[in-house]
C-alpha positions in Angstrom: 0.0 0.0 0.0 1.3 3.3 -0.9 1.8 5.9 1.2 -1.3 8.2 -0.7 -3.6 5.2 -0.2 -2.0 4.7 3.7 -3.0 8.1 4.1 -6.5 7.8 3.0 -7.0 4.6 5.0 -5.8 6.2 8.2 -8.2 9.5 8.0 -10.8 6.6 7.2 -10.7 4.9 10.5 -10.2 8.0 12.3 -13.7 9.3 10.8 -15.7 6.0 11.5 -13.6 5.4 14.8 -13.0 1.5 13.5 -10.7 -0.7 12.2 -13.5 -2.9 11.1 -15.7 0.0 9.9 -13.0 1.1 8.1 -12.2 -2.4 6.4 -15.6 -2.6 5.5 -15.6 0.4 4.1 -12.5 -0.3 1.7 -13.6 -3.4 1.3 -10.4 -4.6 2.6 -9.1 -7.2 5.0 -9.0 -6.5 8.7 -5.8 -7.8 8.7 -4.7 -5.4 6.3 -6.0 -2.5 7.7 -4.2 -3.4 11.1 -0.9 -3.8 9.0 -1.3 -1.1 7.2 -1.3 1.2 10.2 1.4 -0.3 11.8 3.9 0.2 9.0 2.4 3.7 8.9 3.2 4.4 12.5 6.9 2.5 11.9 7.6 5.0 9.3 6.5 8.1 10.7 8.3 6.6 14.7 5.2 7.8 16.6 1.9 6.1 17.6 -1.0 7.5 15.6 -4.1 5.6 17.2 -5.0 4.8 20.3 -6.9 1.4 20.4 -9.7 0.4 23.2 -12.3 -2.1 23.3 -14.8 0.0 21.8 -13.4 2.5 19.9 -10.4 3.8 18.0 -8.8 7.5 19.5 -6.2 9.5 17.8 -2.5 10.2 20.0 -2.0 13.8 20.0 0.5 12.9 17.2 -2.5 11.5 15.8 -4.5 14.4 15.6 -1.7 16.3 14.2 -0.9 14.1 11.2 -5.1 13.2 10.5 -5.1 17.4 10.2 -2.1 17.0 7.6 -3.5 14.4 5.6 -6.7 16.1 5.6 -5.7 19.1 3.6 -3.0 17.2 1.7 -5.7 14.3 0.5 -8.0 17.7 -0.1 -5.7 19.1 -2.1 -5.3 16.0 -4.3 -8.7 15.2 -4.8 -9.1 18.7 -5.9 -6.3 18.6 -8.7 -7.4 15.3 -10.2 -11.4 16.5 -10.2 -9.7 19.8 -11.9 -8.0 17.4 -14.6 -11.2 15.0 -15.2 -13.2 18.2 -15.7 -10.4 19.3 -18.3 -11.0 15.8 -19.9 -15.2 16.6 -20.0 -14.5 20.6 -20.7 -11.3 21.2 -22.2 -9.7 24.2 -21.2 -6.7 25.9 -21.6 -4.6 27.9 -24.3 -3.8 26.3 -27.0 -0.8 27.2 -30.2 -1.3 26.4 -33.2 0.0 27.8 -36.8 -2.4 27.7 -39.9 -1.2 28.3 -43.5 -2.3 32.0 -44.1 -4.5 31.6 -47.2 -5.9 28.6 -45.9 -7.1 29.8 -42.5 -8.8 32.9 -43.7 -11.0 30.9 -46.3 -11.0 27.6 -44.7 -10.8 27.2 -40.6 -11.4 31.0 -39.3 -15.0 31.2 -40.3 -15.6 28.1 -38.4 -14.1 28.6 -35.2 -17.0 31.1 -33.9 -18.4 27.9 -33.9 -15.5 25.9 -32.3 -15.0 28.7 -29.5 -19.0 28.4 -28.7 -18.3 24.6 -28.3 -15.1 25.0 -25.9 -15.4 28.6 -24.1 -12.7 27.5 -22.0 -10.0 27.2 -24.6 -7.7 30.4 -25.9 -6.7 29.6 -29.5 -3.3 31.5 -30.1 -3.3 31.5 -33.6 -0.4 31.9 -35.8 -0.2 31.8 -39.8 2.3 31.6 -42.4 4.0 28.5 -44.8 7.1 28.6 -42.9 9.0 26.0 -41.0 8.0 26.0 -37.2 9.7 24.0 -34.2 6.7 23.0 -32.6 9.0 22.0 -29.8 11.6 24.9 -29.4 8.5 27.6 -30.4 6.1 26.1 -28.1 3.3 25.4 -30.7 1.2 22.6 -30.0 0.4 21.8 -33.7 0.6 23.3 -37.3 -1.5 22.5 -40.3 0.7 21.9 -43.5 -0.4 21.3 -47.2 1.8 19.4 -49.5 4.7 16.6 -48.6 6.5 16.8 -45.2 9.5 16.4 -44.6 10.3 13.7 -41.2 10.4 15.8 -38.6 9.5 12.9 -35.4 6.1 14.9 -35.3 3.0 12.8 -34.9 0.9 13.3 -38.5 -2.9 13.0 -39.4 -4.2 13.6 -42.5 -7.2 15.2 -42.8 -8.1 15.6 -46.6 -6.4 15.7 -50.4 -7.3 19.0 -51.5 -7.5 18.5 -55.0 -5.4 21.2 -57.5 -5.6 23.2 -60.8 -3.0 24.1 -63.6 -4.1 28.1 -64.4 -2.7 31.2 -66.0 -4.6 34.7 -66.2 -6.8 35.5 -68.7 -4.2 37.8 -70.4 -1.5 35.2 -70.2 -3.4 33.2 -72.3 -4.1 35.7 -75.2 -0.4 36.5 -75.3 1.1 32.7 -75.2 -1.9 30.4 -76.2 -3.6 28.0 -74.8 -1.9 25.2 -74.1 -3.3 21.4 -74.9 -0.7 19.0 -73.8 2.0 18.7 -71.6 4.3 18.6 -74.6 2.9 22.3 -75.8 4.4 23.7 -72.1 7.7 23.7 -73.8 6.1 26.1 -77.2 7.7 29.4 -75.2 5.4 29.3 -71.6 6.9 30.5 -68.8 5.7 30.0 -64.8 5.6 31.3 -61.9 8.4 29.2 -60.3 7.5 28.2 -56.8 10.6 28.5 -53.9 10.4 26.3 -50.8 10.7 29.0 -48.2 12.5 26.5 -46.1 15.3 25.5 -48.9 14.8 27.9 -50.7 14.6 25.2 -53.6 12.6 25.7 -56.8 9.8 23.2 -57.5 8.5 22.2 -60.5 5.1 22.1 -61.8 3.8 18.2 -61.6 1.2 16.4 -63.3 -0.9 13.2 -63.6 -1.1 11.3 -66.7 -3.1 8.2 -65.5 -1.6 6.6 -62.8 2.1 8.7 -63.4 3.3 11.6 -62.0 4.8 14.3 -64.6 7.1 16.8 -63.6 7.5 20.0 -65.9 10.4 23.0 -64.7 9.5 26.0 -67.0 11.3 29.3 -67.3 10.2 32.0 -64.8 10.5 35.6 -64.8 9.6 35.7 -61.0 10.6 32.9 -58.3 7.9 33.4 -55.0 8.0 31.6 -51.3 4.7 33.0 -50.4 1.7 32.1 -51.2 -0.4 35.5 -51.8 2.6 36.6 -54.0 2.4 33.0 -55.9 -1.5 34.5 -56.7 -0.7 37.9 -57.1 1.8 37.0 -59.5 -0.1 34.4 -61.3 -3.5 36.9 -62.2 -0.4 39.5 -63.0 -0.1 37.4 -66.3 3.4 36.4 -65.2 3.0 32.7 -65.8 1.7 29.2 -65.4 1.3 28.3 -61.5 -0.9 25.6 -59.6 -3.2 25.8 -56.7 -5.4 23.9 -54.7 -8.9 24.5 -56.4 -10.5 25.9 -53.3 -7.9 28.7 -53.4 -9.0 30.6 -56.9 -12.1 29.1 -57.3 -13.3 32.5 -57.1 -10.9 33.8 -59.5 -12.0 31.1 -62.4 -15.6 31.8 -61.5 -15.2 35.6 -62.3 -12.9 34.6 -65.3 -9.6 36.4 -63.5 -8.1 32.6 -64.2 -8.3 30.1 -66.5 -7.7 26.4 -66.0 -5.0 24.9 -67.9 -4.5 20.8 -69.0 -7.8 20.1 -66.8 -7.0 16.1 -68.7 -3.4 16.2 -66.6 -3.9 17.8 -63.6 -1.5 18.0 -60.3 -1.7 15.6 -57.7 -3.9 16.1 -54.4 -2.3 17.5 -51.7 -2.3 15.9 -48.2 -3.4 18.2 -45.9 -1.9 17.6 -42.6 -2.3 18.8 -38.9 1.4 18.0 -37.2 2.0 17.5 -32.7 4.5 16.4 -31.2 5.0 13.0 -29.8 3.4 12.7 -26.3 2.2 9.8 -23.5 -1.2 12.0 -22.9 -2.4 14.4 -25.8 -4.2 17.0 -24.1 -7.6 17.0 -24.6 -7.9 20.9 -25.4 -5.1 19.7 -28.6 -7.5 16.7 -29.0 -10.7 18.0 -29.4 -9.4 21.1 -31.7 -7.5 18.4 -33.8 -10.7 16.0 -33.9 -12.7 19.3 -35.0 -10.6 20.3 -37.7 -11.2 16.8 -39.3 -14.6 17.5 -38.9 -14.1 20.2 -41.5 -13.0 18.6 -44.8 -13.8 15.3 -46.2 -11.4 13.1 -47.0 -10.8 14.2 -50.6 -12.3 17.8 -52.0 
């Protein structure tokens, strides 16, 4: 018996003035109850409990040490109610980085909803497409799009987002439309996209059936963000690719124009990213169970 659970037992008999009482109470042996307090009183080298024929008295030292464990068993019970209420109504703040563009169109007009839901969480939201140490920053998870590199963080997809090849409206009239993935090299140019964390350009990519395609045009303008990748794009400086959710607007109002809609880029995994633990929080688990809650597995 520990010394938590030896502590428990003692103010027990103390209350119902028992051993037996006690025993009963625990549902526990008399003879360990009678053991128990005598290893109690060994360690502590002072006699807790007086014992007569009818009833059980604390020693002076008694009385002191039941007053002890009274506030001290008090105090525990208090911290683990605190943590199974945390469990029922998560609560706490909570850091998490969003890709810009994404957020704004995507999670922010949600989380009215999400912050009705759990008052007692604080969302500290950050946004950008750059690399973050969720460790060494103190974020407790980030949302990516695209492939990740192995970083020991724990991953779960939540959708593909599917993508679209476009140009503007007035690239088009000055370099054609292009038809196949063969007509890309006929003098098209892109908007060459930079990882901002190696700074390494990527090329456009494509499926033809089951194959991927890769295609590195010439650029006039290499970009690491993405409202520069749009801006740039609906400038008429070349071909670039987006998830379709992104400039869905844009094609609707004819800004854009899709390009090769036969051969179009893979999906892209959208991922939420935490970092290895024993016990995930619950105010990390319900916001991460929520924002799957959002997107189906494919769009």
């Amino acid at each position: 018996m520990d010394r938590i659970e030896a502590m428990r037992l003692f103010t027990r008999i103390v209350d119902l003035g028992s051993f037996t009482a006690a025993a009963d109470d625990l549902s526990l042996p008399r003879a360990t109850v009678t053991h128990a307090v005598k290893r109690l009183e060994a360690r502590l080298g002072a006699q807790l409990l007086q014992r007569t024929t009818r009833r059980v008295r604390t020693t002076r030292d008694g009385e002191v040490y039941y007053g002890h464990c009274r506030r001290l068993l008090a105090d525990l019970d208090e911290v683990e109610a605190d943590f199974r209420e945390a469990a029922t109504q998560p609560r706490g703040r909570l850091r998490v980085d969003l890709p810009g563009a994404f957020a704004r169109s995507r999670i922010i007009p949600h989380l009215p909803a999400f912050c009705a839901r759990y008052p007692g969480i604080e969302l500290d939201i950050g946004t950008g497409d750059r690399f973050v140490d969720l460790l060494r920053e103190g974020v407790d998870c980030v949302l990516r799009a695209g492939a990740l590199p192995d970083s020991g963080m724990v991953g779960r997809q939540l959708a593909v987002l599917g993508q679209v090849t476009l140009a503007s409206a007035g690239y088009v009239r000055e370099h054609g439309m292009p038809r196949t993935l063969t007509d890309l090299a006929q003098g098209h140019v892109a908007v060459n996209w930079a990882s901002p964390t190696t700074r390494r350009v990527e090329p456009l990519e494509f499926m033809v059936g089951r194959h991927r395609r890769t295609v590195l045009l010439p650029s006039r303008v290499v970009v690491s963000g993405v409202d520069a990748y749009h801006g740039c794009c609906e400038a008429g400086l070349g071909i670039a690719q987006f998830p379709r959710y992104h400039v869905a607007e844009a094609l609707a109002a004819g800004r854009l124009v899709e390009l090769l809609p036969d051969t179009p880029p893979p999906g892209l995994p959208l991922t939420v990213l935490y970092p290895p633990q024993r016990q995930m929080p619950a105010r990390l688990r319900v916001f991460v169970d929520w924002l799957a809650g959002l997107f189906p597995l494919a769009e």
